[in-house]
N, CA, C and O of each residue as an XYZ file, in Angstrom:
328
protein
N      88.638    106.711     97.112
C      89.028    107.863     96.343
C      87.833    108.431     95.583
O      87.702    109.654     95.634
N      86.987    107.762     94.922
C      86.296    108.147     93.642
C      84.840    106.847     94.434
O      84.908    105.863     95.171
N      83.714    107.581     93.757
C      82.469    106.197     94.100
C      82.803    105.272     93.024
O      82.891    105.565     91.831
N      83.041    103.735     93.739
C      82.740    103.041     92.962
C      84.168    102.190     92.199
O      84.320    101.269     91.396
N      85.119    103.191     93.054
C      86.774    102.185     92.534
C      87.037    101.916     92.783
O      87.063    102.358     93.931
N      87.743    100.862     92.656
C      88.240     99.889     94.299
C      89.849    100.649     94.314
O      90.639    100.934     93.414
N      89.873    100.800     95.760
C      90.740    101.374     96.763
C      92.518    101.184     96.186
O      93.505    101.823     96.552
N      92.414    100.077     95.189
C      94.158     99.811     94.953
C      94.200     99.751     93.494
O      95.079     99.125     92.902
N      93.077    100.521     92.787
C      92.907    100.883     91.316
C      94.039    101.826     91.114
O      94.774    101.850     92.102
N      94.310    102.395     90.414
C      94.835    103.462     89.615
C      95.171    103.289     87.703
O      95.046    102.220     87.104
N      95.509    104.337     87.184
C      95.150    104.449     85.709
C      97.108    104.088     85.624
O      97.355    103.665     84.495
N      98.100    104.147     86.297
C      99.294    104.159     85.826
C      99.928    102.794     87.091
O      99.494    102.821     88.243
N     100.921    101.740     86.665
C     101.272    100.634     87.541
C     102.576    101.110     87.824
O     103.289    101.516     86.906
N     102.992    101.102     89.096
C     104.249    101.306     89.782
C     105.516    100.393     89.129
O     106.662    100.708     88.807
N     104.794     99.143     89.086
C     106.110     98.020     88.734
C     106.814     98.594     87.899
O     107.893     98.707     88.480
N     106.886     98.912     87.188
C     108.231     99.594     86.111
C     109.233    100.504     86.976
O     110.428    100.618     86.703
N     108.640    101.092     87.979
C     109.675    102.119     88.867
C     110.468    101.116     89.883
O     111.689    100.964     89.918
N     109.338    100.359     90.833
C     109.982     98.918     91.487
C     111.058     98.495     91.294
O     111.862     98.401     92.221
N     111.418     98.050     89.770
C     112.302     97.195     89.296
C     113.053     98.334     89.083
O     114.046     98.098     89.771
N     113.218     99.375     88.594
C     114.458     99.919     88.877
C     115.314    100.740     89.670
O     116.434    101.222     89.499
N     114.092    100.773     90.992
C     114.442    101.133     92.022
C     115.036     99.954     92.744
O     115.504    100.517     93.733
N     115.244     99.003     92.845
C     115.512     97.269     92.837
C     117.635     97.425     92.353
O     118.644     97.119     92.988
N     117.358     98.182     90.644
C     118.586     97.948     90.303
C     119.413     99.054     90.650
O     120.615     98.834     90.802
N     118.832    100.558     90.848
C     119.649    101.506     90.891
C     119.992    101.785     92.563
O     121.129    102.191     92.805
N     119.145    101.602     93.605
C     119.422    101.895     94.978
C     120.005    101.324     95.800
O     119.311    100.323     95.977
N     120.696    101.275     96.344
C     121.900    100.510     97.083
C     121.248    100.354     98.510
O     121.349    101.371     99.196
N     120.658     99.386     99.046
C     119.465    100.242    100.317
C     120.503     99.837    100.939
O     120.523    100.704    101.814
N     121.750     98.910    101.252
C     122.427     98.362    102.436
C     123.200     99.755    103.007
O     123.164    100.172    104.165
N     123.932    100.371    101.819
C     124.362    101.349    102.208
C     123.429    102.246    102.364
O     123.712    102.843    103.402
N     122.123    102.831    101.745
C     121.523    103.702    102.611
C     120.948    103.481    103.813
O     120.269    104.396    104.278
N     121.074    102.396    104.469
C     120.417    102.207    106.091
C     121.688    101.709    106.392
O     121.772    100.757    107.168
N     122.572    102.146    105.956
C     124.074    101.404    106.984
C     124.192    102.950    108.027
O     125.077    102.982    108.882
N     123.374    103.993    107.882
C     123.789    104.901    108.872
C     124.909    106.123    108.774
O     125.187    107.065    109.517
N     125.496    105.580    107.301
C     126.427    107.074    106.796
C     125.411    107.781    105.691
O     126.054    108.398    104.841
N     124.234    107.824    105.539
C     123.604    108.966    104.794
C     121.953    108.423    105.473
O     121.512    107.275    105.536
N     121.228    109.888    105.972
C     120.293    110.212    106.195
C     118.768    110.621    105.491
O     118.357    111.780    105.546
N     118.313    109.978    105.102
C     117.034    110.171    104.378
C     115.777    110.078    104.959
O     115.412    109.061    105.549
N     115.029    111.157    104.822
C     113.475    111.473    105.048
C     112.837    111.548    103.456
O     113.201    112.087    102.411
N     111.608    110.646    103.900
C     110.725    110.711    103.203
C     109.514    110.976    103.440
O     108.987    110.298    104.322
N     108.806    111.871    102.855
C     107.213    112.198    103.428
C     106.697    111.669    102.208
O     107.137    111.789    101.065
N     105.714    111.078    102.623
C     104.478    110.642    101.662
C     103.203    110.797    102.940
O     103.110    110.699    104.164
N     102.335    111.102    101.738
C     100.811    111.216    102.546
C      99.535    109.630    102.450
O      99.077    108.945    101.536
N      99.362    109.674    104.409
C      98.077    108.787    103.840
C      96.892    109.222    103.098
O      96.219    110.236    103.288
N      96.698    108.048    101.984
C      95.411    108.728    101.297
C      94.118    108.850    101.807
O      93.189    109.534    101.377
N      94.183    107.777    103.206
C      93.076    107.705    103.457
C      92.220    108.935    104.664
O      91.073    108.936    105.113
N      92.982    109.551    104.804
C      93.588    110.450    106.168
C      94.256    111.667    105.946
O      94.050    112.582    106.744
N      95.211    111.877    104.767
C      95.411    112.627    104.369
C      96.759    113.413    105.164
O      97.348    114.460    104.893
N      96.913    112.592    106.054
C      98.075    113.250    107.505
C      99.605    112.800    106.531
O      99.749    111.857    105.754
N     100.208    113.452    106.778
C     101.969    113.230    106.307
C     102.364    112.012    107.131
O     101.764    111.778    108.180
N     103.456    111.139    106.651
C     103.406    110.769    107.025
C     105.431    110.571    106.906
O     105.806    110.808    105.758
N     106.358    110.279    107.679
C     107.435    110.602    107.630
C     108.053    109.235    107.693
O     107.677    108.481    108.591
N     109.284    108.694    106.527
C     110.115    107.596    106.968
C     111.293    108.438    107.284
O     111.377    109.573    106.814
N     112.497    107.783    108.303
C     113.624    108.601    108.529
C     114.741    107.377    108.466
O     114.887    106.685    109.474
N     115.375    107.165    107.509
C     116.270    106.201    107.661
C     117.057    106.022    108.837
O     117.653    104.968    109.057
N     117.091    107.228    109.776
C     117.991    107.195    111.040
C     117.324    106.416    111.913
O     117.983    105.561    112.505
N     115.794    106.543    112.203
C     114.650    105.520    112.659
C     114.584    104.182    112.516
O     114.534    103.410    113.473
N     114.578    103.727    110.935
C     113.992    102.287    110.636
C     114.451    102.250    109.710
O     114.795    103.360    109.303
N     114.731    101.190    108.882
C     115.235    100.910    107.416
C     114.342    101.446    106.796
O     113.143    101.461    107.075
N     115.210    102.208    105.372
C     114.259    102.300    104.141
C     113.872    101.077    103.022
O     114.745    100.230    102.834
N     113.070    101.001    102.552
C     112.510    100.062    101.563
C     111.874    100.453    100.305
O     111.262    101.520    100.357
N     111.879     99.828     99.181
C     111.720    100.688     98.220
C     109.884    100.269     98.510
O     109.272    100.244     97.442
N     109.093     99.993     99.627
C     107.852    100.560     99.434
C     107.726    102.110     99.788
O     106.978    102.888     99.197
N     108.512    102.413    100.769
C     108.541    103.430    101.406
C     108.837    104.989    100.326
O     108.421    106.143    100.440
N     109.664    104.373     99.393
C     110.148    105.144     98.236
C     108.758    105.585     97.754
O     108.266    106.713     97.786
N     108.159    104.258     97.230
C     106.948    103.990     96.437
C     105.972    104.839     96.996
O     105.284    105.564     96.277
N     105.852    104.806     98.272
C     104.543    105.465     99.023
C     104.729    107.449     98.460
O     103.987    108.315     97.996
N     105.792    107.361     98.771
C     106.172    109.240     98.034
C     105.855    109.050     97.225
O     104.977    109.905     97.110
N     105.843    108.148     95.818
C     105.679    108.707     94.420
C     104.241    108.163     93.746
O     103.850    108.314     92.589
N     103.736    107.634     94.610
C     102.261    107.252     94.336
C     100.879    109.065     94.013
O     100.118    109.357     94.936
N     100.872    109.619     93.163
C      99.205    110.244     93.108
C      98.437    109.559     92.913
O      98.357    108.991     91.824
N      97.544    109.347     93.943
C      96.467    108.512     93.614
C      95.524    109.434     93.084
O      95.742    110.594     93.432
N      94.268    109.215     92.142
C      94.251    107.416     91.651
C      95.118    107.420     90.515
O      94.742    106.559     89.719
N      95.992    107.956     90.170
C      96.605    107.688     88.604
C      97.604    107.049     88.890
O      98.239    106.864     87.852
N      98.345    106.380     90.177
C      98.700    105.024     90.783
C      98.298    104.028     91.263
O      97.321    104.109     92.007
N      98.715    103.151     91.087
C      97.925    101.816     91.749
C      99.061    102.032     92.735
O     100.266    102.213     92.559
N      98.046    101.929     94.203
C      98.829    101.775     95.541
C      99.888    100.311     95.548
O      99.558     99.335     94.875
N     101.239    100.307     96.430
C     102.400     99.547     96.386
C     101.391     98.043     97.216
O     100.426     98.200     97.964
N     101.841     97.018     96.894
C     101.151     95.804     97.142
C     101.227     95.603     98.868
O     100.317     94.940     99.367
N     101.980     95.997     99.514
C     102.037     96.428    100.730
C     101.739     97.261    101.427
O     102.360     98.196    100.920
N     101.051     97.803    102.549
C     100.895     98.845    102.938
C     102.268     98.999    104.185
O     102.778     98.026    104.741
N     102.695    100.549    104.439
C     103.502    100.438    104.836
C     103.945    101.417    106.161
O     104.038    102.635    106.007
N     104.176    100.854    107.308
C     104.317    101.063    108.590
C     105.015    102.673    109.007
O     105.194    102.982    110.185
């Protein structure tokens, strides 16, 4: 991102959203296939969109995470994600 930062720096930590994305999202029922969700988040490294479609693959709250990350004023999700 910047010379000199390491790559999974950021000025603000996700974990506080994690955990209540953990208590408030129901993921069984959102990948049970009666509600449809797209998510775009961008690679940072690449910059290309990049699309989850719950109709595709399960959602996960990294996948959440990857949308709400600006880097660098996020620290990237401890996973990178497919």
């Amino acid at each position: 991102m910047f010379p000199g930062m390491p790559s999974d720096a950021g000025l603000y930590d996700l974990a506080p959203l994690r955990e209540r994305l953990k208590r408030l999202v129901d993921f069984k029922r959102l990948n049970n296939g009666e509600i449809r969700l797209v998510i775009i988040a961008v690679d940072a490294n690449s910059g290309e969109e990049i699309r989850f479609d719950s109709a595709k693959s399960p959602i996960t709250i990294d996948h959440l995470l990857a949308s709400c990350g600006f880097i660098p004023f996020f620290r990237r999700p401890g996973s990178m994600v497919d």
